[in-house]
KETILO-782252 format. One line per field, with one value per residue (C-alpha): residue number from 0; z, x, y. Coordinates in nm, 2 decimals. Last residue first. Layout:
<pts>
pos: (NUM,...)
z: (Z,...)
x: (X,...)
y: (Y,...)
</pts>
This chain:
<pts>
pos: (295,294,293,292,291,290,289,288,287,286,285,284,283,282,281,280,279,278,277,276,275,274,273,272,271,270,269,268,267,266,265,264,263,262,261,260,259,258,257,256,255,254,253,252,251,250,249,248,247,246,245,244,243,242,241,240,239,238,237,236,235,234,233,232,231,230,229,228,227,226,225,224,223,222,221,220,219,218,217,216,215,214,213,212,211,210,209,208,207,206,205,204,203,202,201,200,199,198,197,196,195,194,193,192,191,190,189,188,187,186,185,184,183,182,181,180,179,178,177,176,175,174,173,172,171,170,169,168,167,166,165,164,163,162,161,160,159,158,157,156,155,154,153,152,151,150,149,148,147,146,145,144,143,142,141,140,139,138,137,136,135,134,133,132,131,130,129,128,127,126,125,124,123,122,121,120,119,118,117,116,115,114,113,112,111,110,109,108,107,106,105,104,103,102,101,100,99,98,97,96,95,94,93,92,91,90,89,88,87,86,85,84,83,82,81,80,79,78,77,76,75,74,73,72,71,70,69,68,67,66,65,64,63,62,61,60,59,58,57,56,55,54,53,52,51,50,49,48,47,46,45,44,43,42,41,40,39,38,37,36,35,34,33,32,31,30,29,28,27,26,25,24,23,22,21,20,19,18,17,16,15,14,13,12,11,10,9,8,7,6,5,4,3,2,1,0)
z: (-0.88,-0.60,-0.68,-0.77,-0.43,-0.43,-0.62,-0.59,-0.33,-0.60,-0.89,-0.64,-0.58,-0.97,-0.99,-0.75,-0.92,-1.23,-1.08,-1.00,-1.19,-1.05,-0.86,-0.96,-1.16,-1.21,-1.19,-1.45,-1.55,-1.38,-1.56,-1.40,-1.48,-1.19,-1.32,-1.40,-1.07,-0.89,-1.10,-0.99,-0.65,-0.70,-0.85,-0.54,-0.23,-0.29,0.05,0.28,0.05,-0.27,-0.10,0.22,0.11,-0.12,0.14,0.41,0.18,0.29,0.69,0.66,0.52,0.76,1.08,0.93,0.86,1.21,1.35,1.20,1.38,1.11,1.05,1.08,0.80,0.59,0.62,0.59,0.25,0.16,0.17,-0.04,-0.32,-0.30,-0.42,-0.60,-0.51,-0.16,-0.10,-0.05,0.22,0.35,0.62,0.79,1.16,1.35,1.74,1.81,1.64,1.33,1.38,1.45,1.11,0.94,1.07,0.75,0.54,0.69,0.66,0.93,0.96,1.30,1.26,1.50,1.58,1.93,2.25,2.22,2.05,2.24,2.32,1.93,1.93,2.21,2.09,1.73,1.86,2.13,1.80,1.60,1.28,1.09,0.86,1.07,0.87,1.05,1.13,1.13,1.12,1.02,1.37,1.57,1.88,1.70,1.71,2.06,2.10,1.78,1.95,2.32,2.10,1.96,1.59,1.47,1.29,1.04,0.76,0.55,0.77,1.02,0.83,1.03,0.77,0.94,0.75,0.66,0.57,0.34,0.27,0.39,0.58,0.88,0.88,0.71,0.97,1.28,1.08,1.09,1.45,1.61,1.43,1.53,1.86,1.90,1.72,1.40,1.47,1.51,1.16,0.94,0.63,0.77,0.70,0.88,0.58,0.47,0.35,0.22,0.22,-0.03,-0.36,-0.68,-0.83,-0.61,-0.33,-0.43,-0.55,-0.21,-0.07,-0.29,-0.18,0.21,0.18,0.01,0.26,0.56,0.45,0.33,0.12,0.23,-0.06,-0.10,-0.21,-0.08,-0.31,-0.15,-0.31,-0.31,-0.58,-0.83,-0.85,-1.24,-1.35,-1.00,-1.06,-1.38,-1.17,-0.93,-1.11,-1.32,-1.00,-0.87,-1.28,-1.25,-0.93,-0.97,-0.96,-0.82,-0.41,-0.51,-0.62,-0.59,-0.35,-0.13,-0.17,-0.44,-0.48,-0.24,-0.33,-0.24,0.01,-0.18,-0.34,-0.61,-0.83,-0.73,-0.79,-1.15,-1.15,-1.12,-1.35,-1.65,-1.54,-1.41,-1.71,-1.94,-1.76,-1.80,-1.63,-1.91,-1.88,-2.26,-2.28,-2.05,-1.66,-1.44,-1.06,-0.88,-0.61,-0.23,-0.24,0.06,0.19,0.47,0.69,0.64,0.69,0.67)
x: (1.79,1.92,1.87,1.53,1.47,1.15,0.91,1.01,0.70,0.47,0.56,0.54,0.16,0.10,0.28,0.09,-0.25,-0.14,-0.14,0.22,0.26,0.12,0.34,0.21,0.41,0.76,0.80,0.78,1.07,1.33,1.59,1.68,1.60,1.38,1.09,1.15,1.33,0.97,0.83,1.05,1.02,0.65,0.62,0.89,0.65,0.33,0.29,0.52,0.82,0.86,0.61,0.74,1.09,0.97,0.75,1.06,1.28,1.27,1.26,1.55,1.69,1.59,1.71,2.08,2.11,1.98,2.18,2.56,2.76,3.01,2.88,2.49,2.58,2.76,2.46,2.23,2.42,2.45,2.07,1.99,2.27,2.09,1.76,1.62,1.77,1.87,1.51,1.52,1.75,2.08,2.20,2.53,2.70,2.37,2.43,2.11,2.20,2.26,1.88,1.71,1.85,1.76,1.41,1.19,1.43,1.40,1.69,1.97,2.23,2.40,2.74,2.95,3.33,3.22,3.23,2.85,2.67,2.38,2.38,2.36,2.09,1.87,1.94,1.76,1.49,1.39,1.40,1.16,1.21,1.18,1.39,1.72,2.06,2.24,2.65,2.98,2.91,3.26,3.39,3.08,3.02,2.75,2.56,2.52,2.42,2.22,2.00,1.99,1.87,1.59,1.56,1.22,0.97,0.64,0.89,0.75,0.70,0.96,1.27,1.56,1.87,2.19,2.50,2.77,3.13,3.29,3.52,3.15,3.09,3.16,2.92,2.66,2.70,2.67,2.43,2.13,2.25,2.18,1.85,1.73,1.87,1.64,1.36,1.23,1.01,0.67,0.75,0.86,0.82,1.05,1.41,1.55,1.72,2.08,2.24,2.59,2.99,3.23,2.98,3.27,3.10,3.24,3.11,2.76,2.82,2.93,2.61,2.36,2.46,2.54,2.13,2.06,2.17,2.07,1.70,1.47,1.72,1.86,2.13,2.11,2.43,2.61,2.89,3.08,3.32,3.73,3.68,3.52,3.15,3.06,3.10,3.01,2.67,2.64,2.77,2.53,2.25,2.36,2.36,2.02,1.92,2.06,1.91,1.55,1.42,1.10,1.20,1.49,1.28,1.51,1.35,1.35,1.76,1.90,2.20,2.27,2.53,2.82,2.97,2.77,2.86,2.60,2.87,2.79,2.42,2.47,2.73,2.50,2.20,2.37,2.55,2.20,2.05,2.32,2.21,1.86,1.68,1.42,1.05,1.06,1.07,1.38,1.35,1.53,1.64,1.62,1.90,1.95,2.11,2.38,2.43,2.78,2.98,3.00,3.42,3.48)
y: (2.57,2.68,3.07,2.98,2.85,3.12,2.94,2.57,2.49,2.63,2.40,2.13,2.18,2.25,1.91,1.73,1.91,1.76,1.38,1.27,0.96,0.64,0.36,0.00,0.05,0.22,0.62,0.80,1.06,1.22,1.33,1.68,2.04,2.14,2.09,1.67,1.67,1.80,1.53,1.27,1.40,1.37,1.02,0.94,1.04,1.31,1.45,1.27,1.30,1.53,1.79,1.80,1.90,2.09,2.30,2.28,2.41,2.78,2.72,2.52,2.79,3.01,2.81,2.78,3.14,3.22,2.94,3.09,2.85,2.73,2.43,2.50,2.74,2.50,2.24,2.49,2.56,2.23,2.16,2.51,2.37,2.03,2.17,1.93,1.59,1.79,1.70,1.34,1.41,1.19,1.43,1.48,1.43,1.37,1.51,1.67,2.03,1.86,1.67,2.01,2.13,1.85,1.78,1.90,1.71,1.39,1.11,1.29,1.08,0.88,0.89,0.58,0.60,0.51,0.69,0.78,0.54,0.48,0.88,0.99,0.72,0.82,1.21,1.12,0.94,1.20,1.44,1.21,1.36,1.05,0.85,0.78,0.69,0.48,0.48,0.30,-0.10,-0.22,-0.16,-0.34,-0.15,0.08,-0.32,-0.26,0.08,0.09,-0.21,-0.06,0.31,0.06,-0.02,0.07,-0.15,-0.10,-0.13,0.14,0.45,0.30,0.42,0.30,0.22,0.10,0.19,-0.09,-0.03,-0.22,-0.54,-0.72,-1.05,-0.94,-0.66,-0.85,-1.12,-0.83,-0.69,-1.02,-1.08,-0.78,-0.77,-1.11,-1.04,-0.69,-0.91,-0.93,-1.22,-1.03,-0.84,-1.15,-0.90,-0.63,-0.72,-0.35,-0.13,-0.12,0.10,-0.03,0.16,0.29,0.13,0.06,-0.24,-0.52,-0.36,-0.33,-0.69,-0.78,-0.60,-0.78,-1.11,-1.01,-0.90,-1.22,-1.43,-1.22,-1.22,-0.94,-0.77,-0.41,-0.33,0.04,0.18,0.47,0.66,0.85,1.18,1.18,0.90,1.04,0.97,0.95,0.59,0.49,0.61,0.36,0.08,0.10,0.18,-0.15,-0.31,-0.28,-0.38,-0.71,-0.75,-0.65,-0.33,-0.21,-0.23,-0.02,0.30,0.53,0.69,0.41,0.42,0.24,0.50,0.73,1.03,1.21,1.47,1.71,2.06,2.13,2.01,1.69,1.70,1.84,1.55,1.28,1.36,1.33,0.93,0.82,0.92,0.72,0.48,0.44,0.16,-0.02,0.13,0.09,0.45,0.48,0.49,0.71,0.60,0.88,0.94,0.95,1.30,1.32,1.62,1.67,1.48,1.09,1.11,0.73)
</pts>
């Protein structure tokens, strides 16, 4: 699976009645497509996945696969706390169009999620599954990191083909790239600010909360990086580093679905207990997009 390029790890819109909105989903979708991505994330952590329930996990599902042809990817989110359930909401993900799962480390049994307990918790979701499974390493909320000996090992596995890593820990990045060196194996970029630093590193593509709003800047530094033209590369990364900051560490999902709210997407509320973007969020966000308007 060629994981090469921007992936946007979507919104998940919500109607009046705080009800998932499909038909959302399906108006947001190709704006992002046509903006030049290798596909999209669905039920990612800025989607919200933690909020929904099952029935409505796969309804985004579905409702994204409506609109992602098939020469694009479409990720799905299916981490569960145990291995049961995780398989569970995989093979639906699967069964509803996904190309390949992201799956996050179980976190709530912290002291017990060892390097075996994690070997062996993918190694049964990877046999388990028709499709390919992504490691998700985002330490901010699970409190854990997968080691470079864990990636190693389970980047062995043939239907395990890649992690996404949430930080910009550069030593992080190489230790990974190296674990899986010799293997068919992509280690993604999940932070924005370290994209660029994180292509030069090894990663093979990006899944970036700000390539929701300005996905055309994301592909271009992805194009640039591509063809070798650094200076073009470094500047735009450079140039969405304020959004980029603003829709993750500063104000998280009520401020990327504000900033997609500004920017001419569905965004919306989020779901409680998360709070709107305050107005000072969105006067903050309001001037990180000045100057992208030719993304936009």
């Amino acid at each position: 699976m060629n994981l090469a390029g921007v992936f946007p790890p979507i919104a998940t819109p919500f109607d009046d009645r705080g009800t998932v909105d499909a038909d959302a989903i399906r108006a947001n979708v190709p704006r992002w497509l046509d903006a030049g991505v290798r596909g999209i994330v669905a039920l990612g952590s800025n989607g919200e996945a933690p909020l929904l329930d099952e029935r409505e996990a796969d309804a985004v599902v579905a409702a994204a696969r409506d609109v992602v042809p098939r020469d694009r990817l479409l990720i799905a989110g299916t981490g569960r706390e145990s291995t049961r359930a995780t398989i569970s909401a995989s093979r639906r993900a699967a069964d509803l169009g996904a190309d390949a799962v992201l799956v996050r480390t179980p976190s709530y049994f912290k002291s017990r999620m060892t390097p075996d307990a994690f070997v062996a918790h993918y190694t049964a979701l990877a046999e388990a599954m028709s499709i390919p499974v992504l490691l998700y390493n985002y330490p901010a909320v699970t409190g854990l990191t997968l080691t470079a000996d864990t990636v190693g090992r389970l980047a062995q596995h043939p239907n395990i083909i890649g992690i996404k890593e949430t930080t910009t820990d550069a030593a992080q990045i190489a230790a990974y790239v190296d674990a899986a060196r010799g293997q068919d194996f992509a280690v993604i970029a999940g932070s924005a600010p370290g994209f660029y630093a994180a292509m030069c590193l090894g990663a093979r593509g990006a899944i970036l909360a700000a390539a929701c709003i300005v996905p055309r800047a994301c592909v271009a530094l992805f194009d640039a990086w591509a063809r070798g033209a650094h200076g073009e590369a470094r500047e735009l990364q450079r140039r969405i580093l304020p959004i980029a900051l603003a829709v993750t560490s500063s104000y998280g999902v009520p401020g990327l679905k504000a900033a997609l709210d500004l920017s001419g997407y569905i965004g919306r509320l989020p779901r409680l207990p998360l709070q709107p973007a305050s107005s000072g969020a969105i006067a903050d966000i309001q001037q990180a997009l000045a100057g992208l308007e030719e993304f936009l």
